[in-house]
C-alpha positions in Angstrom: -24.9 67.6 0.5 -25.7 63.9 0.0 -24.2 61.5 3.6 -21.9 59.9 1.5 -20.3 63.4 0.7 -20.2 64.4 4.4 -18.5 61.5 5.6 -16.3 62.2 2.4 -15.7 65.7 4.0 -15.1 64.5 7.7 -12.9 61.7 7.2 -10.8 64.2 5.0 -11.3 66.9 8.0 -10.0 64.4 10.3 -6.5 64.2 8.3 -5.8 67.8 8.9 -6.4 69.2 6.2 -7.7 68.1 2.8 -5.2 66.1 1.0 -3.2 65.9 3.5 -2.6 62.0 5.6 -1.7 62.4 9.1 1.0 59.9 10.7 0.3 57.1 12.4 2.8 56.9 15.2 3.1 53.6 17.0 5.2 52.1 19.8 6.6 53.8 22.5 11.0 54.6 23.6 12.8 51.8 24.3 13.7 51.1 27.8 15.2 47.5 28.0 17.2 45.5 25.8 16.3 41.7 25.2 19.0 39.6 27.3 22.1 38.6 25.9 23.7 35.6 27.4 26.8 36.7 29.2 30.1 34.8 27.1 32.6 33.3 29.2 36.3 32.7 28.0 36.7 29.4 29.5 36.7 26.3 27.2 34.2 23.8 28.4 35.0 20.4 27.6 33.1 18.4 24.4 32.5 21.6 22.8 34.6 22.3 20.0 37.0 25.0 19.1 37.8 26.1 15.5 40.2 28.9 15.0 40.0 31.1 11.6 43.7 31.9 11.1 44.5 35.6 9.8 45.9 36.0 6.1 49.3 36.3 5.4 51.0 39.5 6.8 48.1 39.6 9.0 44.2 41.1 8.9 43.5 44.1 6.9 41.6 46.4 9.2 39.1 46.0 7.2 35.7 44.2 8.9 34.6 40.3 8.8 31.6 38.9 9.1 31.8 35.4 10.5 28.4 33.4 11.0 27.9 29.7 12.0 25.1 27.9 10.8 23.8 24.6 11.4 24.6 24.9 15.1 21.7 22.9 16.1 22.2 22.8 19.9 24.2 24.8 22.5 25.7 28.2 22.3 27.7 29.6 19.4 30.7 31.6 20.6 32.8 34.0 18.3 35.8 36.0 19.7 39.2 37.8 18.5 40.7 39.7 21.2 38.3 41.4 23.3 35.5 41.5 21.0 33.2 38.6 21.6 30.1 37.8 20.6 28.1 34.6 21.8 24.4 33.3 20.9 22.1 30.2 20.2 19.7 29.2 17.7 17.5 28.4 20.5 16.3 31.7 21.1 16.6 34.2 18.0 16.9 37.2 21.1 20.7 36.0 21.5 21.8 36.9 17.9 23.1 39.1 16.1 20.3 41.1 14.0 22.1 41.3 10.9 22.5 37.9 10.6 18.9 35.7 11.0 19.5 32.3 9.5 22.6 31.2 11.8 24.8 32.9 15.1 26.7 35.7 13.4 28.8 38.9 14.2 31.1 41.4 12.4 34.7 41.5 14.0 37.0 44.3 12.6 40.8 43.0 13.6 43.6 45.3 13.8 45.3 45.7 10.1 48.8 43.3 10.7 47.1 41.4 13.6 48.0 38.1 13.4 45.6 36.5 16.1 43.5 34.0 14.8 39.3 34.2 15.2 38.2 31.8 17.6 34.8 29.9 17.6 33.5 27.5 19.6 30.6 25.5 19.5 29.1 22.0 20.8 29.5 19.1 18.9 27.0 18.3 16.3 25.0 15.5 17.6 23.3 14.3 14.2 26.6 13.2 12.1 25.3 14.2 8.9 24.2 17.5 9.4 27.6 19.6 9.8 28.3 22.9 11.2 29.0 25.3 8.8 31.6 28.6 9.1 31.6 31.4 6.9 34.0 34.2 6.6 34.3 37.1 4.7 32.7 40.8 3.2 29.7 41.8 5.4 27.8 42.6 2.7 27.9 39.3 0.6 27.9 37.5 3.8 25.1 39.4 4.8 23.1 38.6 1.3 23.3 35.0 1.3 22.8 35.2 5.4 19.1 36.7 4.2 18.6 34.7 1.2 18.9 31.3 3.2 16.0 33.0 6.0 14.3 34.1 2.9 14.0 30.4 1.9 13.3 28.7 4.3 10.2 31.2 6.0 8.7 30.7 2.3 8.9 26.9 2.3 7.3 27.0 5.5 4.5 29.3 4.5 3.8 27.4 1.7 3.5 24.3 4.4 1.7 26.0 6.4 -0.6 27.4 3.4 -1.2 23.6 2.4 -2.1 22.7 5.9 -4.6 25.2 5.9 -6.5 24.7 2.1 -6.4 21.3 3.4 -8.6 22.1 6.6 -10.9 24.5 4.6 -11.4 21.6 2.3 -12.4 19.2 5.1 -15.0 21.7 6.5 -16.6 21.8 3.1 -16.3 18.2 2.6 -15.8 16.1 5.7 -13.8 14.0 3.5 -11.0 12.8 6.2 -8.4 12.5 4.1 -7.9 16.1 4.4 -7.8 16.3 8.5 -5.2 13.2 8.1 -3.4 15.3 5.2 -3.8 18.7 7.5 -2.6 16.8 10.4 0.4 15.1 8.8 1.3 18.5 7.1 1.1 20.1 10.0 3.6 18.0 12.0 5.8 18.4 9.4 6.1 22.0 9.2 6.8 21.8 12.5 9.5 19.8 11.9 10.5 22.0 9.2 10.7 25.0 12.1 12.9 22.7 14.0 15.5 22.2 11.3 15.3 25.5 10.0 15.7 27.4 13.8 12.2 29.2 12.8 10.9 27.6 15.8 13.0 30.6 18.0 12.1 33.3 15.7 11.5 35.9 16.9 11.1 34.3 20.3 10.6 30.5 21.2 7.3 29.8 20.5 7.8 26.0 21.3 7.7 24.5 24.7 10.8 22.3 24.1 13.7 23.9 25.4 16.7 21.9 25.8 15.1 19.3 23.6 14.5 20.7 20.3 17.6 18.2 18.8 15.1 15.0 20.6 12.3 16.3 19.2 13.6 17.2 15.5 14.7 13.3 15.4 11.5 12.4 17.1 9.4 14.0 14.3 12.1 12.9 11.3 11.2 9.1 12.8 7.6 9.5 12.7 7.3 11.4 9.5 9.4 8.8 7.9 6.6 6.3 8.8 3.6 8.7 7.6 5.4 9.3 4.5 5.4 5.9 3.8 2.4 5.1 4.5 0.7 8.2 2.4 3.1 7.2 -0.7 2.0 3.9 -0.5 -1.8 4.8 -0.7 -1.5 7.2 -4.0 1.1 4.4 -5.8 -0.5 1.3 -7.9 0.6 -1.0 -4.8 -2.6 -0.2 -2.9 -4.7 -1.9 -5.2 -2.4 -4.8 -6.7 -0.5 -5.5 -3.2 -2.9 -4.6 -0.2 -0.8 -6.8 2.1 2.3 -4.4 1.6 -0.2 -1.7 2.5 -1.1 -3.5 6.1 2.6 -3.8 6.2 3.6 -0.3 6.3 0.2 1.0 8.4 1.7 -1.1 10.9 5.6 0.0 10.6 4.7 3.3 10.3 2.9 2.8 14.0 6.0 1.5 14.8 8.0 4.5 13.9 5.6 7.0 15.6 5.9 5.0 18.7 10.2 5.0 18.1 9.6 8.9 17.5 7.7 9.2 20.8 10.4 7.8 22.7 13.1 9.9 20.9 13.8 12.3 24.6 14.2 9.4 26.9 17.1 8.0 24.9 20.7 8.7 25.4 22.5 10.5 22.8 24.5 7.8 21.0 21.4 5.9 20.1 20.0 9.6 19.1 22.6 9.5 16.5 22.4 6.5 15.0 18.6 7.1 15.3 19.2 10.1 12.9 21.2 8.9 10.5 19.1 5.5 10.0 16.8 7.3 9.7 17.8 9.9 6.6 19.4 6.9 4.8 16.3 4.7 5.7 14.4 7.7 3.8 16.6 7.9 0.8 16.1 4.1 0.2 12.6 4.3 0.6 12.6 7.4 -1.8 14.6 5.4 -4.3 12.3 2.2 -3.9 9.4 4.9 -4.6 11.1 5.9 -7.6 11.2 2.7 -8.9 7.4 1.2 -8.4 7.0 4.9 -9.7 8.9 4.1 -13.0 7.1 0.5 -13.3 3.8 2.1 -12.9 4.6 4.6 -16.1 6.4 1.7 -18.1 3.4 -0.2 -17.1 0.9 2.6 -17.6 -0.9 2.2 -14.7 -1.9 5.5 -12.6 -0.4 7.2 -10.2 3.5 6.6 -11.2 3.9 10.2 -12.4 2.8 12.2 -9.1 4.6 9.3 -7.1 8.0 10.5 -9.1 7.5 13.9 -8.9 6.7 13.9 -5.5 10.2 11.8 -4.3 12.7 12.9 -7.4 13.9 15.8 -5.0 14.7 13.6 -2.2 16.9 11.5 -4.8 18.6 14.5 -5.9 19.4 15.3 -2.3 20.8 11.4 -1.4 22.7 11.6 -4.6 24.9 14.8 -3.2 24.6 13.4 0.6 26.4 10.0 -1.6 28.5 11.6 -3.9 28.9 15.6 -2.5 28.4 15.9 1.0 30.4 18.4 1.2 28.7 20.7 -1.5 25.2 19.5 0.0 25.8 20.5 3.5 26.4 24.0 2.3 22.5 24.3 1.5 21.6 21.3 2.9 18.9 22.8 5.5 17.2 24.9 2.6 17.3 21.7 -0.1 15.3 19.5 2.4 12.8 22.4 2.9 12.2 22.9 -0.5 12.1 19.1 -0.8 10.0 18.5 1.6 7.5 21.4 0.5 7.1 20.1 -2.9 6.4 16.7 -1.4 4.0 18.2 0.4 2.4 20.3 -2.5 2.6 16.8 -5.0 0.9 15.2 -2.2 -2.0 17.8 -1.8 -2.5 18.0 -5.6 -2.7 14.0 -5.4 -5.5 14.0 -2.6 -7.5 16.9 -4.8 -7.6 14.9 -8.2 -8.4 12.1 -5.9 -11.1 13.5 -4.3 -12.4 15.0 -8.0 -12.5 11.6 -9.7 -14.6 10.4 -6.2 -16.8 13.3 -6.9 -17.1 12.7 -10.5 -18.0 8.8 -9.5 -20.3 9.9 -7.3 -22.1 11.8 -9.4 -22.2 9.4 -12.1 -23.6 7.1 -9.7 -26.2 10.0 -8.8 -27.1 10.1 -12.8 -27.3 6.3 -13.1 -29.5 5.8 -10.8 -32.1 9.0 -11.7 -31.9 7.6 -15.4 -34.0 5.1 -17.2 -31.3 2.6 -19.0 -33.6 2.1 -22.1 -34.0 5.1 -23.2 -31.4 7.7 -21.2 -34.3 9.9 -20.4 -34.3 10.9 -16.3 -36.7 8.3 -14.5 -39.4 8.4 -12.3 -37.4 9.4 -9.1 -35.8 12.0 -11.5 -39.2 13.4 -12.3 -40.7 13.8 -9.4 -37.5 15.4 -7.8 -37.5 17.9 -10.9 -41.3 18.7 -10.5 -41.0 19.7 -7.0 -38.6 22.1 -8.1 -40.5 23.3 -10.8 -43.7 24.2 -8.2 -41.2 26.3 -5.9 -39.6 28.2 -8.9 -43.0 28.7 -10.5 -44.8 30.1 -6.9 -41.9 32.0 -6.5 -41.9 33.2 -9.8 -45.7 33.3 -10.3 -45.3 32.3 -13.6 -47.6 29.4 -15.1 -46.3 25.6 -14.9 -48.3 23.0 -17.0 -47.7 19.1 -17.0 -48.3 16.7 -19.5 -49.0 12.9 -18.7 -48.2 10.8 -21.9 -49.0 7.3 -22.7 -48.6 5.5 -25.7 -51.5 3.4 -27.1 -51.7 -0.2 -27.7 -48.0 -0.8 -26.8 -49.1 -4.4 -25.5 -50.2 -5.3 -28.6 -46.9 -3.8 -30.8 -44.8 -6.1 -28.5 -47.0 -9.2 -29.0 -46.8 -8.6 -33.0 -43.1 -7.4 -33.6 -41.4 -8.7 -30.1 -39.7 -7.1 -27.4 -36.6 -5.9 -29.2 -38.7 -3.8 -31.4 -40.7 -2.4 -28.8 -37.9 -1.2 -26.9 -36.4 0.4 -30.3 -40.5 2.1 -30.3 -39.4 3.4 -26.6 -36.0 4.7 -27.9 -37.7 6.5 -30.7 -40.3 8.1 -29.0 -37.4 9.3 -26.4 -35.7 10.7 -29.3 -39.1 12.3 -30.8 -40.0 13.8 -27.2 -36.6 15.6 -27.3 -36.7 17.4 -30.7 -40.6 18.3 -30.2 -40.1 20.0 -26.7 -38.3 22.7 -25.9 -34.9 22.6 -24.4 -36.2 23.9 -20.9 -38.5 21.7 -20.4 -38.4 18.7 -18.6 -39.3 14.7 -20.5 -38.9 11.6 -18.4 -40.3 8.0 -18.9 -42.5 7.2 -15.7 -42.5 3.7 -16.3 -43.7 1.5 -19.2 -44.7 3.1 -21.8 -45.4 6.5 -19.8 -43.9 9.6 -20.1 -43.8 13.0 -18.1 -43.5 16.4 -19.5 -42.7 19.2 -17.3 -43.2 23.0 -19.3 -42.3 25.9 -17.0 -43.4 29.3 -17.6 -46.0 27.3 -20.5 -49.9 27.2 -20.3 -52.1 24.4 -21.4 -52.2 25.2 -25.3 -48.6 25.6 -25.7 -48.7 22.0 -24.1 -51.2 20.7 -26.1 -49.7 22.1 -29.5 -45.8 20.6 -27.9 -47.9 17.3 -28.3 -49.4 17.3 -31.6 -45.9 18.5 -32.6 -44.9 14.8 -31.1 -48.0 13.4 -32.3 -46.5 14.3 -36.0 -43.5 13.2 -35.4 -44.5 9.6 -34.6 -46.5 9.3 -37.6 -43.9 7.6 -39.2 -42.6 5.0 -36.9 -43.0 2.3 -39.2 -40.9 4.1 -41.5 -38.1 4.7 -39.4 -38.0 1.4 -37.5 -38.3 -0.5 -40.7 -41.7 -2.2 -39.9 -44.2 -1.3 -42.6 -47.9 -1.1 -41.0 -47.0 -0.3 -37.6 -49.3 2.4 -36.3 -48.0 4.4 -33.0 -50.5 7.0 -31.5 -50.3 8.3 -27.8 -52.9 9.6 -25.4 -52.2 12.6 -23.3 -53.5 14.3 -20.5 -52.4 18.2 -19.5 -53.0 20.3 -16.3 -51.6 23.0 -15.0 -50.8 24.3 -11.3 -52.7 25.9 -9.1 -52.8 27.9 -6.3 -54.6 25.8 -3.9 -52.4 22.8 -4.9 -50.4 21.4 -1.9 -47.6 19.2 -3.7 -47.0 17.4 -7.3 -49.7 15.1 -6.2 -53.0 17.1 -7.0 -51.0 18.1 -10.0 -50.1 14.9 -11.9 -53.4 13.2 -10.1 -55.1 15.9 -12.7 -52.9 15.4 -15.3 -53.6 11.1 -15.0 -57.1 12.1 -15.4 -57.2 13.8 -18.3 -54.8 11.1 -19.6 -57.6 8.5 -18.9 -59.9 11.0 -20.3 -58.1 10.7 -23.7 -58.1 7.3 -23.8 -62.3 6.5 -23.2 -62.6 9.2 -26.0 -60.8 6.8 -28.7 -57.0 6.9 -28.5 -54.5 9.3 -30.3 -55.6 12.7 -28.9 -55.0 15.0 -26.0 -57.2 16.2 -23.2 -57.0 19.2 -20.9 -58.1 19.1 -17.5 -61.2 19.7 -16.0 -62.2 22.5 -15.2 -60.2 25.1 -16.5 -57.2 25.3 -14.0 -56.8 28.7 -12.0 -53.7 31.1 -12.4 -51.6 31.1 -9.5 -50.8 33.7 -7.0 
């Protein structure tokens, strides 16, 4: 029996029996309960009392669910009669378990009570995010209770997927735009935790207890600025305004510093802070949306991702103008989702950004390994490719020949038909040394009127018949350029590597040679080195 087949048999043996999976059995009996804060009947003042009156003739007898979201500080209390059930969003421990996204509980009243269902809660302290109440079946209740948490832990794992693509992306890159993108992202999904109450789930995981509110306004202030700022960077204004630019860098400072300061200020100002803050962003989200629309009308780029990116955020200030009350019933999960496809346009933006960078950069690369004249790679281009042509090859051990071409009398063809019509010469012998080569081997102009073949995995006299080939082929210059009685020959030397060869210097030294070597014979004909190179190891 092979070892593969007895670790087959053991690892079955180890079940049991064969085809049969043991349990895994985890965890051990429970012998505390998480603490529940202790409810106390006694009306404290500021906090606010709502009572859910009973149905005419009184409750059915049959249960109802009643959950309070929204409650974004202090402690939730729901009672009717002696059943009472209290809890915060502070610390996900304190609530119910069938409810996750808000401080629930299932009362069943007496059928004909009359007594109403109390709750009581602190006041709100942002004004435009209001408490909401909702009453009725468990099981509905229960549905859209898991379809709100189902939301918003999906928009924030989609932040938090963004933030880290974004940090693998720097590691490969070290382009900072991504730590400042991962960064950014990252205090935003934060924030996102904050709104949402995922910040308590399942257990704080935040050291801000007792200022979560300061530090969700904080962040809002902050972000506000950053968003700015990163909106203005991928819109047209950047390149046509760069003053407005300077502009916001510096207000968005400003904000981060107002954001910092958001605990040591007293609640009033904490309110207004919020709400100048929301309305501040749903101006700057409609300002956004108009450069956006001038830059499409304008077709300049950028105006489409800009739109995309803030058309959520107008959708949301148009219900927070016109339907508040509609908005604030899914108000929490519609800035999630906002703010995650913001922060997806955003990331997308950043990636095509950083792809036309790459593709500049590497048509810089080519322009400068490129001879202008003639689009064939240059000398740096050359010499680059011929080192890697020695490694492959002595890795390989298969043969690598050179051939060092020059083109004879090109002096004297610019003297008699001018400059213009020698470089048409150079563009045609490009042209020839393309179609009489094969396609995996290397040409390159040198300099001049020189020329560089590299022919891996060729010997000598495949070279040397590559060259007639050429040789042929500019026959009829004269013909094709239109200048009767123009004569254009070449002299070429080959070599080939060797094992005792240290770099491409010994090689094309050889190769120059055999060049010269052509040309003190008479011109227009090709010489092989001398002696006949070795094979290599």
């Amino acid at each position: 029996m092979s070892i593969a087949g007895g670790l087959l048999v053991c690892m079955l043996a180890a079940c049991g029996q064969l085809g049969t999976a043991a349990p895994v059995v985890t965890g051990a009996p429970a012998l505390v309960s998480d603490a529940q804060h202790e409810c106390v009947h006694v009306h404290r003042p500021g906090r606010q009392v709502l009572q859910l009156p009973a149905p005419e003739g009184g409750w059915s007898g049959h249960p109802q669910a009643v959950v309070v979201l929204n409650a974004l500080s202090g402690e939730v209390d729901i009672r009717h009669g002696q059943r009472d059930r209290c809890g915060t969003l502070a610390d996900a421990r304190t609530l119910d378990s069938r409810f996750r996204a808000g401080v629930g509980t299932v009362l069943v009243p007496d059928a004909g009570d009359t007594a109403p269902i109390e709750i009581e809660y602190d006041a709100n302290p942002l004004p435009l995010w209001r408490p909401i109440v909702q009453l009725g079946e468990p099981a509905p209740v229960q549905r859209a209770d898991i379809g709100r948490f189902a939301i918003r832990v999906a928009s924030l794992a989609v932040v938090l997927t963004l933030v880290m693509s974004a940090l693998l992306s720097f590691v490969a890159t070290r382009e900072r735009a991504f730590l400042t993108y991962a960064t950014t992202v990252s205090v935003f999904a934060i924030w996102l935790a904050l709104l949402s109450g995922m910040w308590a789930w399942p257990r704080p995981w935040l050291p801000i207890a007792g200022f979560a509110v300061e530090a969700m306004v904080g962040l809002a202030v902050a972000l506000v600025g950053v968003t700015t700022l990163a909106l203005v960077r991928q819109s047209w204004l950047r390149r046509r305004l760069p003053q407005v630019e300077r502009g916001v860098r510096w207000g968005a400072r400003a904000l981060v510093i107002a954001g910092l300061c958001a605990p040591l200020l007293p609640p009033v100002v904490l309110a207004t802070m919020s709400v100048a803050t929301e309305v501040g962003f749903y101006l700057l989200a409609l300002a956004f949306a108009g450069v956006a629309i001038t830059a499409l009308a304008r077709r300049r780029g950028g105006g489409a991702s800009l739109l995309a990116g803030v058309l959520p955020f107008l959708a949301v200030a148009a219900l927070e103008a016109f339907a508040p009350m509609t908005l604030a019933l899914w108000k929490v999960e519609a800035f999630m989702l906002s703010g995650g496809w913001l922060a997806l346009t955003c990331s997308m933006v950043l990636t095509l950004r950083l792809g036309m960078l790459r593709q500049q950069r590497d048509e810089m690369t080519r322009l400068a390994q490129t001879d202008p004249l003639t689009g064939l790679p240059n000398r740096r281009a050359a010499l680059e490719q011929l080192e890697r042509s020695i490694e492959a090859a002595r890795a390989s051990g298969a043969p690598l020949t050179v051939a060092f071409i020059d083109l004879d009398h090109f002096k004297r063809i610019n003297d008699l038909y001018g400059h213009e019509c020698g470089d048409r010469v150079l563009r045609h012998v490009a042209h020839a040394l393309r179609g009489a080569f094969r396609s995996a081997d290397h040409v390159a102009r040198m300099g001049g009127e020189e020329f560089l073949v590299i022919l891996p995995g060729a010997d000598p006299d495949h070279a040397r018949m590559r060259v007639d080939t050429l040789r042929a082929m500019l026959a009829s210059t004269g013909v094709v350029l239109d200048k009767p009685g123009m004569q254009v020959t070449l002299s070429a030397g080959i070599s080939a590597l060797r094992a005792d060869d240290a770099g491409v210097d010994a090689l094309l030294q050889r190769a120059d040679t055999a060049m010269y070597a052509a040309k003190h014979a008479g011109r227009d004909r090709t010489e092989l080195e001398s002696p006949q190179p070795a094979l290599v190891d």
